[in-house]
N, C-alpha and C positions, 0 to 999 in steps of 0.2 A: 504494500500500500504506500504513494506518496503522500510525503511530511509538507507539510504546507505553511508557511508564517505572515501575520493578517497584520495589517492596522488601518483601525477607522476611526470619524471624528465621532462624537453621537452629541443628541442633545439631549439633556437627564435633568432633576433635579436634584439642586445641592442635599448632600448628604453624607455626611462623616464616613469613615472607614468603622469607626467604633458605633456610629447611630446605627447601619447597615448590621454588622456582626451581631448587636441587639438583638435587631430587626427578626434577622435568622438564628438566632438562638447559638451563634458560635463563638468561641473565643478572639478575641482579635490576634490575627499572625503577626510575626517578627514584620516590618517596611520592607519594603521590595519597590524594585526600581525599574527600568525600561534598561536592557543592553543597547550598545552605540547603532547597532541595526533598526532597529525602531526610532531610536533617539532621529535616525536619519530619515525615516519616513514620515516622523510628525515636523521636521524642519524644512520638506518636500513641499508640504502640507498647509506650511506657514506659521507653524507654531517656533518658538523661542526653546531652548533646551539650553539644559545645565548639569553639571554633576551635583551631587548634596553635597559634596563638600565645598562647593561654590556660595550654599546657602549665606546671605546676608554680607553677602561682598558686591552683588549686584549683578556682578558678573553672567553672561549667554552666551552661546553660539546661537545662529540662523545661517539660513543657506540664501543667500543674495540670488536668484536669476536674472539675467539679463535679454531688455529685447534690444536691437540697435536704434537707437536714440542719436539727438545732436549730442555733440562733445561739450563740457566746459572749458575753460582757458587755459586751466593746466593740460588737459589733453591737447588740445588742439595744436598747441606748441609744440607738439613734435607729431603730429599726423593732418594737419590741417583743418581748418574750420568748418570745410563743406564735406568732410569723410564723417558718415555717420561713425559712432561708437558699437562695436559686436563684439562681445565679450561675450566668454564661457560661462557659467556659475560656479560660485566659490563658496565657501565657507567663512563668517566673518565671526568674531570674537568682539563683545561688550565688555572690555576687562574693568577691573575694580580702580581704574584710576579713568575710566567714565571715557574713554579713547576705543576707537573701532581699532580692529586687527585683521585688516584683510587677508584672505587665503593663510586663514588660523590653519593647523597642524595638529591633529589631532595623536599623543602618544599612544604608546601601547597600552599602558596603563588604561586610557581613556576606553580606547577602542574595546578593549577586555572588560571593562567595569560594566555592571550591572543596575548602576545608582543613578540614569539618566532620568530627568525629570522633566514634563515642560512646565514650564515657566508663564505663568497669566500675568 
């Protein structure tokens, strides 16, 4: 049989992990998190993602796409005014000092973690 791995957005209402576990009569489990393969489907998506140990730094990754658009002035200076801009999509980083990081790098560490969150 093929293994298959899903993600989708839904619409729900708000409701705790612990109000829910009540809800059905079960203990609350340990936190669990999204692996960086998901983490990259809901950035697809347009959702913002983090690791928890990012929490309360501010810190994000998102996945920027591009369609070709006019250049701004920094561009244009070196490919000209009337050459549209087409760009690939990249990965950009919100780091804790409030500065984008374009074409972030994601480690191994990252990649391996299971602690991916999005981010509202």
């Amino acid at each position: 049989m093929k293994k298959y791995i899903g993600a989708k957005v839904i619409n729900a209402e708000p409701m705790s992990r612990e109000e829910y576990n009540d809800y059905r009569g079960w203990d609350l489990p340990a936190d669990e998190g999204l692996t960086f393969g998901l983490a990259i489907k809901a950035m697809k998506l347009g959702h913002r993602v983090a690791r928890k140990g990012w929490n309360g730094k501010g810190m994000f990754v998102v996945y920027i796409y591009t369609s070709p658009r006019k250049v701004n002035d920094r561009t244009a200076k070196w490919i000209g005014d009337d050459t549209p801009l087409d760009s690939q999509g990249y990965i950009a980083m919100f780091t804790a000092t409030k500065q984008w990081q374009p074409g972030w790098f994601a480690s191994q560490a990252d990649i391996l973690a299971e602690d991916w969150q999005i981010v509202e």
